[in-house]
Every structure is written in structure tokens, then in C-alpha cells.
ChimeraX commands (.cxc) that place a marker at each C-alpha (Angstrom):
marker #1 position 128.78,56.73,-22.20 radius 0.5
marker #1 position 128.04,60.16,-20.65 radius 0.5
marker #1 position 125.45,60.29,-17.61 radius 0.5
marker #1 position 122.99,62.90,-16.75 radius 0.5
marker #1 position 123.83,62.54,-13.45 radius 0.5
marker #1 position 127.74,63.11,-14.13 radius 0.5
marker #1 position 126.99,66.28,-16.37 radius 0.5
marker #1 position 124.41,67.63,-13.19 radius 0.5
marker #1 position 127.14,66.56,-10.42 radius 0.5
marker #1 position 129.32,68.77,-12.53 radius 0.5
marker #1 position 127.19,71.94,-12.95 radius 0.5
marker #1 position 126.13,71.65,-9.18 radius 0.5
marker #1 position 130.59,71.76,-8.47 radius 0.5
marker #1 position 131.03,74.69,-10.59 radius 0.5
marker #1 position 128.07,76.53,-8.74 radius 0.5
marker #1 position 129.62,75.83,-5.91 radius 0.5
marker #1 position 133.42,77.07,-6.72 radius 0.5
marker #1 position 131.41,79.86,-8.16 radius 0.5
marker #1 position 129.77,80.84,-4.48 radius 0.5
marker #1 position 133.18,80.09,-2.61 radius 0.5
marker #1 position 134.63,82.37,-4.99 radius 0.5
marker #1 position 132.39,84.93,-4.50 radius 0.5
marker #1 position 132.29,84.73,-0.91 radius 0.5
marker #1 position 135.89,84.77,-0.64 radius 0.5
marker #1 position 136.16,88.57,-2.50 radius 0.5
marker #1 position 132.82,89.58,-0.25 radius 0.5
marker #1 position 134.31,91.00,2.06 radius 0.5
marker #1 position 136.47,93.49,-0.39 radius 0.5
marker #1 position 133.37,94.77,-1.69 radius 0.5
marker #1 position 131.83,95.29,1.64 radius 0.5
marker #1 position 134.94,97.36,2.96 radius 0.5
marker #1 position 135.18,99.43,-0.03 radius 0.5
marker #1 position 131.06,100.41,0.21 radius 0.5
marker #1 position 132.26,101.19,4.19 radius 0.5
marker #1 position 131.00,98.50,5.79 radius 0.5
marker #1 position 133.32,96.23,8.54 radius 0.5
marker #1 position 132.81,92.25,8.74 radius 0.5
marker #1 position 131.91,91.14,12.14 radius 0.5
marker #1 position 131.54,87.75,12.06 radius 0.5
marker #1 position 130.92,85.11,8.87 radius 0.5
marker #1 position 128.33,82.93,8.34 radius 0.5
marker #1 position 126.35,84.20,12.09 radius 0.5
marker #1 position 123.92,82.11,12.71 radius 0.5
marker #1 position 120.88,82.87,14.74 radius 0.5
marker #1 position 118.41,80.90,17.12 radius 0.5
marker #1 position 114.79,81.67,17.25 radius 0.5
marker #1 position 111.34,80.10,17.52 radius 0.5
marker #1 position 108.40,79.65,15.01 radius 0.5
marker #1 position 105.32,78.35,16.70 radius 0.5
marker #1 position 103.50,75.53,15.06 radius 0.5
marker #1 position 100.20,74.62,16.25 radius 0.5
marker #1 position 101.10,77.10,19.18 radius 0.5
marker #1 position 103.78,74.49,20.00 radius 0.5
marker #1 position 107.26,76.59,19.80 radius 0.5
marker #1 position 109.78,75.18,17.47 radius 0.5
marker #1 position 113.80,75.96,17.83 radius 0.5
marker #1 position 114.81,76.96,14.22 radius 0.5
marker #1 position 118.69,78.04,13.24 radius 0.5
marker #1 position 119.25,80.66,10.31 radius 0.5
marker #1 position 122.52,81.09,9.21 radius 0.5
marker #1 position 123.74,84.27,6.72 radius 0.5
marker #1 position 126.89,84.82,4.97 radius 0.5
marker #1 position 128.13,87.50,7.09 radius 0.5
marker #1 position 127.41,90.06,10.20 radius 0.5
marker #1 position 128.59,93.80,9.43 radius 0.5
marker #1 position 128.48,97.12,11.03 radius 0.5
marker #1 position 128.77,100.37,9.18 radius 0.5
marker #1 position 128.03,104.18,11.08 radius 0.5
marker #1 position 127.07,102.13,14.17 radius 0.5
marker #1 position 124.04,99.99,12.78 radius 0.5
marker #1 position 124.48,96.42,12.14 radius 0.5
marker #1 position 123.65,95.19,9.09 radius 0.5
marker #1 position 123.09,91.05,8.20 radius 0.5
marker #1 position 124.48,90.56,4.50 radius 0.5
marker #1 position 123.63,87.73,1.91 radius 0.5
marker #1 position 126.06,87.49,-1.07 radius 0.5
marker #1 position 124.76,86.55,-4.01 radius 0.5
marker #1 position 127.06,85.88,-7.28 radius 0.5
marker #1 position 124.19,84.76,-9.89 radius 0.5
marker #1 position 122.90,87.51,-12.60 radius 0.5
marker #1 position 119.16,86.32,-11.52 radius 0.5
marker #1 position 119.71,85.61,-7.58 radius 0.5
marker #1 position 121.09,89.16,-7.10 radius 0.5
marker #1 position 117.30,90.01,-7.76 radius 0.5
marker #1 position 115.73,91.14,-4.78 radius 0.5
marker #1 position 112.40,90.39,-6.01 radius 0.5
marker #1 position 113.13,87.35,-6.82 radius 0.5
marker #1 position 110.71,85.04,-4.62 radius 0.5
marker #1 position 113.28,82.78,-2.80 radius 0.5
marker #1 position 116.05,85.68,-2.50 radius 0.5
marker #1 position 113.24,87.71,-1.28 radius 0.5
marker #1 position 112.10,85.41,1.35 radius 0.5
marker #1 position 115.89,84.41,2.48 radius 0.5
marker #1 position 116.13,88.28,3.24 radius 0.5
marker #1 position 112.93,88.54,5.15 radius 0.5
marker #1 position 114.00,85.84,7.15 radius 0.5
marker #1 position 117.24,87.29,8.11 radius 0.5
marker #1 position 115.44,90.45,8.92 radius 0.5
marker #1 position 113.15,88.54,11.35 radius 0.5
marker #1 position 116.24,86.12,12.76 radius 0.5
marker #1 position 118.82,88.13,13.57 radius 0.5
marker #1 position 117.30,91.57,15.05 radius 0.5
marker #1 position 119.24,94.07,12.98 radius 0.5
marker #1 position 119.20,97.27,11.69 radius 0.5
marker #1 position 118.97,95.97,8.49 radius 0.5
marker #1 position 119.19,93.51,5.04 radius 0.5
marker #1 position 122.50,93.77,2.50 radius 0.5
marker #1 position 122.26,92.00,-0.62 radius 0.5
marker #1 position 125.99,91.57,-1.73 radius 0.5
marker #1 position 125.65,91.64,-5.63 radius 0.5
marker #1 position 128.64,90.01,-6.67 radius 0.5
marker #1 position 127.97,90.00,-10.35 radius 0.5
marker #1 position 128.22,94.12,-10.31 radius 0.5
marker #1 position 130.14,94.58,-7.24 radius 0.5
marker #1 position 127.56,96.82,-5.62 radius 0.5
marker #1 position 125.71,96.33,-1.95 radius 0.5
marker #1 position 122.08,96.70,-1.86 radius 0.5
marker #1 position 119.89,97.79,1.22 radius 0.5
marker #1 position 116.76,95.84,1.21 radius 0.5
marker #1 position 114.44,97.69,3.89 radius 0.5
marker #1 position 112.24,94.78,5.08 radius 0.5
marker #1 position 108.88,97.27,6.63 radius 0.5
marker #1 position 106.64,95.28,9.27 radius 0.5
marker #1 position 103.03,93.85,7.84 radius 0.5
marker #1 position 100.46,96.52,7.29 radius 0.5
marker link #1:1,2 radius 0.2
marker link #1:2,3 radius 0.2
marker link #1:3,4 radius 0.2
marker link #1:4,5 radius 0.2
marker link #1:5,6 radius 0.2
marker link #1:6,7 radius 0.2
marker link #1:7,8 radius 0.2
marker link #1:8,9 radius 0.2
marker link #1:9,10 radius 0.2
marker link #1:10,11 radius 0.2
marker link #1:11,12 radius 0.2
marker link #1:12,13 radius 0.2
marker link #1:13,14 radius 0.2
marker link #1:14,15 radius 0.2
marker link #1:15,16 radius 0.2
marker link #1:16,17 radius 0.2
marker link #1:17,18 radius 0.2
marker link #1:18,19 radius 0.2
marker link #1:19,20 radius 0.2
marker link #1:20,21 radius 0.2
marker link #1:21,22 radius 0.2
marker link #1:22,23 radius 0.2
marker link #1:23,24 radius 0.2
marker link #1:24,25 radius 0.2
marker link #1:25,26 radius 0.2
marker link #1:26,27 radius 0.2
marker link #1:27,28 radius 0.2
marker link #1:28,29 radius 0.2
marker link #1:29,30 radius 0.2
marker link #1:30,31 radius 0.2
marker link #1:31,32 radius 0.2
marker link #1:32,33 radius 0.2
marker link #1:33,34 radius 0.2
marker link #1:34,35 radius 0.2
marker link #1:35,36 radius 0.2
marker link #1:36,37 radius 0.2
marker link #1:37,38 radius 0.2
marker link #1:38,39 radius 0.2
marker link #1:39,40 radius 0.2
marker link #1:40,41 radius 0.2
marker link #1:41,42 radius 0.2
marker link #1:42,43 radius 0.2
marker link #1:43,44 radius 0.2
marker link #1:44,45 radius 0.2
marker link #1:45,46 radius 0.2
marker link #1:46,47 radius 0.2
marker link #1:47,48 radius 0.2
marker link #1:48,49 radius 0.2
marker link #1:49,50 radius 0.2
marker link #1:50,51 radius 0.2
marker link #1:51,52 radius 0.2
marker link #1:52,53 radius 0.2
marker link #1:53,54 radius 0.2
marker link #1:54,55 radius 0.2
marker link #1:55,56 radius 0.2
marker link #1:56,57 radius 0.2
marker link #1:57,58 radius 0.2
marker link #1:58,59 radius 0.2
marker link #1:59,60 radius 0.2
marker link #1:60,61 radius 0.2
marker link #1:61,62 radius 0.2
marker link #1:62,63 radius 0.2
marker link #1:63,64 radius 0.2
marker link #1:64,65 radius 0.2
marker link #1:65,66 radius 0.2
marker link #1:66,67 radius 0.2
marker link #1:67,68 radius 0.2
marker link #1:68,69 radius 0.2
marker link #1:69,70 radius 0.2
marker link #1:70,71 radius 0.2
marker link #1:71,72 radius 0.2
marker link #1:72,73 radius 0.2
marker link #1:73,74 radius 0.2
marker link #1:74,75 radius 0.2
marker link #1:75,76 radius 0.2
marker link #1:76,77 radius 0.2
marker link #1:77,78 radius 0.2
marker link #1:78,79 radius 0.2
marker link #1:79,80 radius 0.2
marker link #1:80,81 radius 0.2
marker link #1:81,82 radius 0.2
marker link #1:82,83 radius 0.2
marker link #1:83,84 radius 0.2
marker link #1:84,85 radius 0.2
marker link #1:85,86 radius 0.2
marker link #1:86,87 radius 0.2
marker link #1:87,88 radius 0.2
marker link #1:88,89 radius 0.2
marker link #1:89,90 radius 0.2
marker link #1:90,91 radius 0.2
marker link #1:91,92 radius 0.2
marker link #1:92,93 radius 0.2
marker link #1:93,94 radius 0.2
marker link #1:94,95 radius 0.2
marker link #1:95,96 radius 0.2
marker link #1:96,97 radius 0.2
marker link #1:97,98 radius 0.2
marker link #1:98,99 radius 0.2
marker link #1:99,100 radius 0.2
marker link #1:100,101 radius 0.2
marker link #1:101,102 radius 0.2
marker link #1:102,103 radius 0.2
marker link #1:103,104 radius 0.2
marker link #1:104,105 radius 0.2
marker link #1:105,106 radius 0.2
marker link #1:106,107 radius 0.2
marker link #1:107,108 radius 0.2
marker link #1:108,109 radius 0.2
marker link #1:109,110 radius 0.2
marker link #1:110,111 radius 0.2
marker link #1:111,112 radius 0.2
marker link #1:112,113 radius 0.2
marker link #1:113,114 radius 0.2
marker link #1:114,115 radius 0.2
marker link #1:115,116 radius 0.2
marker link #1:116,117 radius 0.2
marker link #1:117,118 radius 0.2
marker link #1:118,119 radius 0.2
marker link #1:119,120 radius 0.2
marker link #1:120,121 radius 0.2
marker link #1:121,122 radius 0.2
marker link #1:122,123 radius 0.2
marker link #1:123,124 radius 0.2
marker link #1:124,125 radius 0.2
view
């Protein structure tokens, strides 16, 4: 008898040799579009108030560059859909790097076309 919950275990383990995969060659891609890996998976510390009661929150990215003396956080992303900036929870993963980690800006590492996106993240109006 075949389960549901055998056929989803296996999709979610293919997903995930898919993203190890594609972190793995990352950092190719990054070096041949000039930029140099710092650090993988940085994380940063910051604080969200809630109720005007501070909250210690942790963000973590999938790597810390540098290119032409800015510093760059980068998300790889090896889905044809999740390489979509626009798309609502990519878009709010690369806001929130913007905000956590202080840099000079956003890379979206498209995996599925090889190419590194700049995703300028402009304060509220």
C-alpha cells in the first residue's frame, strides 16, 4: 500500500538534495559574476519590538559576499518560481535580510539560470 505521507516525505528529500545541490555550485556562480564569499550561512542578531517590549530575533542567509568593496547578503534560490523576486515570501526573505544584516545590499542567486540579481530594497516612503 503506498502512503501519502511516504510519497510527501519523498518530494520534501528531493527538494532538499535539490537546495544542497544548488548551494554547493553557489559559490561558482558568485565568483564568476565577481563577487568573493565571506562567510556562509551569516547569521545576524537584531530586535523587533512587540508591544514596545524588544524581542531578540536571529536571521540567517545563505551567504555574506563582497564585490568592489560593498558587501552584499545573498539568498540562493534553485526553484523556476522562488527565483522570482516578486514573489511574496522571496520578497519578504530579502527585505528582511536588507533590514538584518546592515549591508550594502540584496543578491538573489538564481540557480535555475545561473545569473545574480541585485534586489535594491529603498526605505518606506
Amino acid at each position: 500500500m503506498f502512503r501519502a505521507s511516504s510519497r510527501v516525505a519523498r518530494g520534501n528529500a528531493r527538494r532538499g538534495r535539490i537546495a544542497r545541490d544548488a548551494e554547493d555550485a553557489a559559490d561558482a556562480v558568485l565568483s564568476a559574476h565577481g563577487y568573493r564569499v565571506i562567510e556562509h550561512q551569516p547569521t545576524a542578531r537584531w530586535v523587533l519590538r512587540v508591544d514596545g517590549r524588544p524581542v531578540e530575533v536571529t536571521s540567517r542567509a545563505d551567504r555574506l559576499v563582497r564585490r568592489r568593496g560593498r558587501t552584499w547578503v545573498a539568498e540562493i534560490k534553485s526553484g523556476p518560481r522562488v527565483s522570482d523576486p516578486a514573489l511574496p515570501a522571496t520578497r519578504r526573505q530579502l527585505i528582511e535580510y536588507a533590514l538584518a544584516f546592515g549591508v550594502d545590499g540584496v543578491l538573489l542567486v538564481d540557480m535555475e539560470r545561473g545569473r545574480v540579481v541585485e534586489v535594491d530594497v529603498p526605505p518606506p516612503p
